[in-house]
N, C-alpha and C positions, 0 to 999 in steps of 0.2 A: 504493500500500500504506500503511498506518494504523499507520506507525511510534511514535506515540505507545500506543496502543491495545498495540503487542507489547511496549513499553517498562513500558505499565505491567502487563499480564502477567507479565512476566518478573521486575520488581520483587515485586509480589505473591507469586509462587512464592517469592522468596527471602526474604522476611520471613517467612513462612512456616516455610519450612528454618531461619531462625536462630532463632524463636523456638520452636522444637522441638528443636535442637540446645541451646538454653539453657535449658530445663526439663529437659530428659536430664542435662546437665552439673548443673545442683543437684541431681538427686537423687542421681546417680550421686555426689556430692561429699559430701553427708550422709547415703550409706552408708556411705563411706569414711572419713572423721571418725567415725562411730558404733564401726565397728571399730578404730581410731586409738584410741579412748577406754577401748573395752574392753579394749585390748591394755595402753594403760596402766595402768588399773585391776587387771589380773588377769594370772597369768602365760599362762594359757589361758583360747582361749573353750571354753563346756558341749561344742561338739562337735568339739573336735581330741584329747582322750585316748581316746573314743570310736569315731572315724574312724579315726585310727592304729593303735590297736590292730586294728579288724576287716581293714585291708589288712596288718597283719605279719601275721595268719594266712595268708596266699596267699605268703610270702616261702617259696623254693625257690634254688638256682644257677639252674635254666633261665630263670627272671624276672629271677631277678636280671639276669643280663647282658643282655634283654630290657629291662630298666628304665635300666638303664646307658645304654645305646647311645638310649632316648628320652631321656633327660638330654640326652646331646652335643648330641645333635640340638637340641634347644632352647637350646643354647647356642650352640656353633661351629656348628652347621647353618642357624641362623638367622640369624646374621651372616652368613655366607657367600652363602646364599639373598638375603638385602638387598641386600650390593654386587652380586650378578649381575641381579635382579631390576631396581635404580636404574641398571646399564650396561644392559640391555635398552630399556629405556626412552630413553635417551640416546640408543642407535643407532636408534632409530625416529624420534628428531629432536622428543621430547617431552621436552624440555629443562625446562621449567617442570615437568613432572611428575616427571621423576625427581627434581629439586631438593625438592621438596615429600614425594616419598617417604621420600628418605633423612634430611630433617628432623625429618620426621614421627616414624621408627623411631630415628636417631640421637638425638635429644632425648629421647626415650622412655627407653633407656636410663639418660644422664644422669639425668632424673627419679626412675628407680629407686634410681639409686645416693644422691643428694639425699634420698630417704625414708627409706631405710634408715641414713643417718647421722642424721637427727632422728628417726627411732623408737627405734631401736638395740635392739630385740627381740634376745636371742639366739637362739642354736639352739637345736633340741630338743637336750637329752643323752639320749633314751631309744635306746638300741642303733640309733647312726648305722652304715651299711653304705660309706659315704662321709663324705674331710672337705670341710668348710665352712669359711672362716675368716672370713666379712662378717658382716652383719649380718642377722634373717630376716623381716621384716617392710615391704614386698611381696616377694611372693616375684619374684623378676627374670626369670626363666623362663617364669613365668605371664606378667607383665606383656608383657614383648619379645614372646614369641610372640604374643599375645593383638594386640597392637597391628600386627608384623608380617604376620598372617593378615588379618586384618579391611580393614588398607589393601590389601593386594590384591584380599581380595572390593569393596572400593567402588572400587577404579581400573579395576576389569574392568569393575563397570556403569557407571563413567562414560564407559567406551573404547567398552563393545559395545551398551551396554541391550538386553543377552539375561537377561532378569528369571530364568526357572527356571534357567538353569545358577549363574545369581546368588548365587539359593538353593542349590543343591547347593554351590557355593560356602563358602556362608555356614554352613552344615550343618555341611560338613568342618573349617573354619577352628575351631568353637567345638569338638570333639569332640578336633581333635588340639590343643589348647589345655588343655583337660581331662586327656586325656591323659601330655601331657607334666608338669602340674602333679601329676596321681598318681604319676608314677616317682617327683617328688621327696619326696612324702609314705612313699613304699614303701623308696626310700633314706635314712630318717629325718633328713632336712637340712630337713624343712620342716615348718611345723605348718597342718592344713587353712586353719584362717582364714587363712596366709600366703600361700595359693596364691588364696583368695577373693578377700582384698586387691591380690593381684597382679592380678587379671582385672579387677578394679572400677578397678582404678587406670588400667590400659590402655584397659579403655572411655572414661573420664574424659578420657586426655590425647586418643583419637582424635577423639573428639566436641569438645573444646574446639580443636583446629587447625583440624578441618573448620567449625564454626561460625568462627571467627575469620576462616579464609579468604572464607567467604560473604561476612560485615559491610566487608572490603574489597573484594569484588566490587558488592556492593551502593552502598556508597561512591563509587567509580568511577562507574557507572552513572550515579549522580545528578547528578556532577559535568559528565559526556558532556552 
């Protein structure tokens, strides 16, 4: 067998992935600085007074605690989901994966909080339904979930490479990410760009571990 030949295949494929993981990371990063800037610049972008306003019109009790309980859930439910998710993985004796998981999503966190103390956006104050007392720019809700869904749609396909459930996967992950980012818009703790922020920021950090991990796998490789 033509181990150099699969060597340099498999090298090839990874250069590949990192240098498509590192053009996704700059752009994804000079979105984010674009909004960073305008947020500096201005208390609001053109479309968060906009936005806010047309989902306060659907505010009701029956949503509201409908909106409530997709809050938690992006909070406490998402953590919870993580440690269960990173001991799943342990007991399956993918050790290196759960580690890598819980970095992945634990860091993330971190990162959020790191943003929101050098943006220091406030809240909205327009008729909050809920308090807030952080800071609102990434939104952290958006970011964690965002970050938490998506590493499980890419550790599925790295487990199963069952490409269409991948997809439905990959569907549901960004819908209830959205989701969860409009309660907090509809409980007026967030302002739209916050929750954009928050999802561009999750993309960024998932695509830069996942590239970083390659560049050392790649490394390795060379080294063999």
């Amino acid at each position: 067998m033509d181990w150099d030949n699969i060597l340099d295949n498999k090298n090839s494929k990874l250069i590949f992935q990192i240098l498509l993981g590192i053009i996704l990371a700059i752009l994804s990063f000079i979105l984010f600085a674009k909004l960073v800037d305008t947020v500096f610049e201005k208390e609001k972008i053109f479309f968060d007074s906009t936005f806010t306003n047309y989902i306060y019109t659907y505010r009701n009790p029956v949503t509201t605690k409908i909106m409530i309980y997709l809050t938690n859930f992006g909070s406490y439910g998402v953590v919870i989901l993580s440690l269960l998710f990173s001991i799943l993985l342990a007991l399956k004796k993918y050790y290196k994966l759960s580690f890598y998981f819980a970095f992945t999503v634990g860091s993330g966190f971190i990162a959020n909080a790191l943003l929101k103390l050098i943006i220091q956006r406030p809240r909205p104050t327009y008729l909050p339904l809920i308090t807030e007392t952080d800071f609102s720019f990434p939104s952290g809700h958006a970011m964690g979930s965002f970050i938490f869904f998506i590493t499980v749609v890419y550790f599925f396909y790295h487990l199963t490479r069952k490409k269409f459930i991948t997809i439905i996967l990959l569907i549901f992950a960004i819908l209830i990410t959205f989701i969860i980012g409009l309660s907090r818009i509809y409980l007026g703790v967030h302002y739209p760009s916050d929750i954009l922020g928050g999802i561009v920021a999750g993309f960024l950090w998932v695509v830069g571990i996942i590239t970083a991990n390659k560049i050392f796998t790649l490394l390795k490789l060379s080294k063999d």
